[in-house]
C-alpha positions as CSV (number, residue, x, y, z in Angstrom):
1,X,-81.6,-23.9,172.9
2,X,-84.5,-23.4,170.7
3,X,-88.0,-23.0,172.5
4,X,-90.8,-25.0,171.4
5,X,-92.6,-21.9,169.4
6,X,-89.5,-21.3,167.7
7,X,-89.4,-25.0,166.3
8,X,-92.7,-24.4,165.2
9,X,-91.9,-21.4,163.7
10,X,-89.0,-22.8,161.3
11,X,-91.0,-25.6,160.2
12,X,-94.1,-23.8,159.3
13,X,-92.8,-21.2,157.4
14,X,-90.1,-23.5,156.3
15,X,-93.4,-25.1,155.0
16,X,-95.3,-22.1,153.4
17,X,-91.7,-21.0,151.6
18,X,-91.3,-24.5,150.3
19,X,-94.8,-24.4,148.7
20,X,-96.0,-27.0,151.1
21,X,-98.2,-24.6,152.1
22,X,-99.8,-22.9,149.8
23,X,-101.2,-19.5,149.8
24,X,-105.3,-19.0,151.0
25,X,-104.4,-21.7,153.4
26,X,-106.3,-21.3,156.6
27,X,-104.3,-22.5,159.7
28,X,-106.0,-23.6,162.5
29,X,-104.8,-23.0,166.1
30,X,-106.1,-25.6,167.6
31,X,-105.1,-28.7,164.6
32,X,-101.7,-27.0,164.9
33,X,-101.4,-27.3,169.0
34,X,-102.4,-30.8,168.3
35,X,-100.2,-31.7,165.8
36,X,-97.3,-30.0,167.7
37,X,-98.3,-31.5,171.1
38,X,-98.4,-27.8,172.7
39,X,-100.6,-25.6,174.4
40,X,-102.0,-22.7,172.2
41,X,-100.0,-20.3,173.8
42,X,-96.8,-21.0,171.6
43,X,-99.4,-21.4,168.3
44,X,-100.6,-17.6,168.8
45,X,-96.5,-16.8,169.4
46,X,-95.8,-18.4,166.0
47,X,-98.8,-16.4,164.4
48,X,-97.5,-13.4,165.4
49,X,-94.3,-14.4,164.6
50,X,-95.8,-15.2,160.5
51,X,-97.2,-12.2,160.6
52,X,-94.4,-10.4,161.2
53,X,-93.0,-12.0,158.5
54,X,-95.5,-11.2,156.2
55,X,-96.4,-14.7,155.3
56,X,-99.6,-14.7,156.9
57,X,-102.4,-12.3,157.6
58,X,-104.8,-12.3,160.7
59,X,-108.6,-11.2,160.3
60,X,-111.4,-10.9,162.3
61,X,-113.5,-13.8,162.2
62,X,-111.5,-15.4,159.3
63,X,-108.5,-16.4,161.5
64,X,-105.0,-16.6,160.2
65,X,-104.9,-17.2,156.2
66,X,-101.5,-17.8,154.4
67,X,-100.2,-14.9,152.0
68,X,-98.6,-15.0,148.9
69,X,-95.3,-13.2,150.1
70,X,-94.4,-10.4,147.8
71,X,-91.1,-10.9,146.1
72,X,-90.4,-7.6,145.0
73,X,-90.5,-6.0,148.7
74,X,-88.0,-9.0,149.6
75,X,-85.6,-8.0,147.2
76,X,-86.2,-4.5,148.6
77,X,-85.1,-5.5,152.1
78,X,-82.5,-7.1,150.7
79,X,-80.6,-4.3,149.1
80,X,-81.3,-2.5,152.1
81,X,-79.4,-5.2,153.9
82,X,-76.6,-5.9,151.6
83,X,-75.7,-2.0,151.8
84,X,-75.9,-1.7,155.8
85,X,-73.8,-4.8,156.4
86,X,-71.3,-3.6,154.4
87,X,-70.9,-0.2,155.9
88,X,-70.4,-2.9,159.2
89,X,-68.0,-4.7,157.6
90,X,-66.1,-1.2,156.7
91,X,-66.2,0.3,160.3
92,X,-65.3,-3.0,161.7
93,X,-62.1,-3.8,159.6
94,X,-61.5,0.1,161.1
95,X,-62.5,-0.6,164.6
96,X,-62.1,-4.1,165.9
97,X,-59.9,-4.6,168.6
98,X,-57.1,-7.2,168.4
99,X,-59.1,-9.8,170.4
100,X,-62.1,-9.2,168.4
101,X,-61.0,-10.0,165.4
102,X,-59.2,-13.0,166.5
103,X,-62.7,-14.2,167.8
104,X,-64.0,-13.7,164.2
105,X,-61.4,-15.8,163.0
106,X,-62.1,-18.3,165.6
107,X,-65.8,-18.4,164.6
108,X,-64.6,-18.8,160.9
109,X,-62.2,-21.8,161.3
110,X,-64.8,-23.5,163.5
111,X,-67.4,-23.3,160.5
112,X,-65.0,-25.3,158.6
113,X,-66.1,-28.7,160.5
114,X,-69.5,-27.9,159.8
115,X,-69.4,-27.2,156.1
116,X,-66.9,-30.5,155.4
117,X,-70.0,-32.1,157.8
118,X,-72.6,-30.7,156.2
119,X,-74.2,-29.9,159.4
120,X,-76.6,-27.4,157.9
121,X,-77.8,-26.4,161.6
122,X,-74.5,-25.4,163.3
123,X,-73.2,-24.0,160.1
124,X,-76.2,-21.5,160.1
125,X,-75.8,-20.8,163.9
126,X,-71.9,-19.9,163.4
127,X,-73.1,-17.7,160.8
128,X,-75.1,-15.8,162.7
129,X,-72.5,-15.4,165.2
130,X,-70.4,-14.5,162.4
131,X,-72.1,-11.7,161.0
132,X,-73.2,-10.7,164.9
133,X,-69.6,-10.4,165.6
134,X,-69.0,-8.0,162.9
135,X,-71.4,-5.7,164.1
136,X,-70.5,-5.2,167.3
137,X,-67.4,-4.7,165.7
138,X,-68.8,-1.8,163.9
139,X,-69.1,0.3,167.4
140,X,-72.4,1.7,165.6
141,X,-75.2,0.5,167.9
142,X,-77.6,2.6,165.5
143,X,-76.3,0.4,162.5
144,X,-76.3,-2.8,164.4
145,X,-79.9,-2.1,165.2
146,X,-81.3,-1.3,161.8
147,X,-79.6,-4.9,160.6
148,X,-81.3,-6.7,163.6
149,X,-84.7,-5.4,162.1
150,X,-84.0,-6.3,159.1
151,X,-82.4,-9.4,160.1
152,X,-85.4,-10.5,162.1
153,X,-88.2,-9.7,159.1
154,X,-86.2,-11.8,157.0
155,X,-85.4,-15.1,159.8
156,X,-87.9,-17.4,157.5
157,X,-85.6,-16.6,154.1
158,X,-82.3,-17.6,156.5
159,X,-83.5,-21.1,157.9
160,X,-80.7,-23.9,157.8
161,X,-82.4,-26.2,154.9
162,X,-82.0,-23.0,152.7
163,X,-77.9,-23.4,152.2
164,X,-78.8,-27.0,151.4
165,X,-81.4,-25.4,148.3
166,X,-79.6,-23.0,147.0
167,X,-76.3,-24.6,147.2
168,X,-74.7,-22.1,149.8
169,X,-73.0,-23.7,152.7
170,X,-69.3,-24.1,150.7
171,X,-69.5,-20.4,149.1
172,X,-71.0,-18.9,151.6
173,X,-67.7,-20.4,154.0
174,X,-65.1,-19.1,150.9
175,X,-66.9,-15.5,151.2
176,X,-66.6,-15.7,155.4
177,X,-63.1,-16.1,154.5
178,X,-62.5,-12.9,152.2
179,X,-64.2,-11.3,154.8
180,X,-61.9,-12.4,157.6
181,X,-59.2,-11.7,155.6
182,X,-60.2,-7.8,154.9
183,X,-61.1,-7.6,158.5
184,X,-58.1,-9.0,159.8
185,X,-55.9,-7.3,157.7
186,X,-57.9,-3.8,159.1
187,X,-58.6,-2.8,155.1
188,X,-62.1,-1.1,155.4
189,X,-62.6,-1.3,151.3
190,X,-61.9,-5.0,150.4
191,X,-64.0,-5.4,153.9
192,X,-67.0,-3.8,152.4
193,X,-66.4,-5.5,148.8
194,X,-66.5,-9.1,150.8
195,X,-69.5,-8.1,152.6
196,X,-71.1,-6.5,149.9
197,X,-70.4,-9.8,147.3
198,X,-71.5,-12.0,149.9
199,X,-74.8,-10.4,151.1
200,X,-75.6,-9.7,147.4
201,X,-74.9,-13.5,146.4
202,X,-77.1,-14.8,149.3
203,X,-79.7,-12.1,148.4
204,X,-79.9,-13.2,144.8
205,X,-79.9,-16.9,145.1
206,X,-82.6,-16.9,147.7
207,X,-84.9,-14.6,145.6
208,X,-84.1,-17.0,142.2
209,X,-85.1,-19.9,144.7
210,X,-88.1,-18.2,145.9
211,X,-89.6,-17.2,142.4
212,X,-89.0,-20.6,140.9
213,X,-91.0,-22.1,143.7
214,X,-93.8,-19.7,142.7
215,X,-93.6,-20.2,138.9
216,X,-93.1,-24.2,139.5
């Protein structure tokens, strides 16, 4: 269950990627605690958390401003992504145990619901468990590691609404099942094709999403 910071988290930098927020905005701690009915203990959690994510910046004496998120080191992260999750997605088609792959296709076929649904929330936390799956599959803790990082800087670029905006929630299910497929069949090159088409396709539509928020 999601705690109360992390609520706050997804709907203020659902906010500041959406351009409801706009960049040189100052957010106050206190307005903010307020508006959320919280303490400011979870407020300076969802700072840090911002900063993290590089969509704010934290001065002394100025407080916490709102940045305008650099594109370019996105798509960066990005192709680092796209390239480590394929390399999973190869070692896992190689490595998965019987019962580890038939919990991937479990995972899979219970996506379905949600994306005939369009229960953008679930869908997203399937996904998750999706992809989380195939790097434990991977039996590369270093690997699974460097994707969590990654992973984690990009959590505000991965929120649920974004399948809605860039259309994703039906391809994004028809890719999961390439994937599935590869993996199942324990063929370590169509595996990292799948991965690599689907992590490139979610990489480019987010960043064509992004930059025509900026330029609208």
């Amino acid at each position: 269950m999601a705690t109360a910071s992390s609520k706050i988290y997804q709907k203020i930098s659902a906010d500041i990627i959406s351009g409801l927020i706009k960049p040189g905005q100052k957010l106050d701690e206190k307005s903010i605690a307020s508006q959320f009915g919280v303490s400011r203990t979870p407020i300076r959690e969802v700072f840090r958390q911002l900063s993290t994510a590089g969509l704010v910046e934290s001065k002394p004496h100025k407080g916490v401003t709102v940045v305008n998120f650099d594109i370019e080191e996105l798509a960066d992260m990005y192709e680092a992504l796209e390239e480590f999750e394929s390399l999973c997605a190869r070692l896992s088609a190689e490595r998965m145990t019987a019962v580890e792959r038939k919990q991937l296709a479990r995972l899979h076929e219970e996506s379905k619901l949600c994306m005939e649904q369009q229960d953008l929330a679930r869908f997203a936390e399937l996904n998750d468990q999706f992809h989380q799956a195939i790097y434990r599959g991977s039996r590369n803790k270093t690997l699974a590691k460097t994707i969590e990082t990654l992973r984690l800087r990009l959590t505000p670029f991965r929120q649920p609404w974004l399948f809605r905006e860039r259309n994703r929630i039906e391809t994004s299910y028809n890719e999961h099942a390439r994937l599935t497929e590869a993996i199942q069949a324990g063929d370590p090159v169509r595996a990292f094709e799948a991965m690599r088409h689907h992590t490139s396709n979610t990489s480019l539509l987010t960043i064509d999403y992004l930059t025509n928020k900026k330029s609208g």
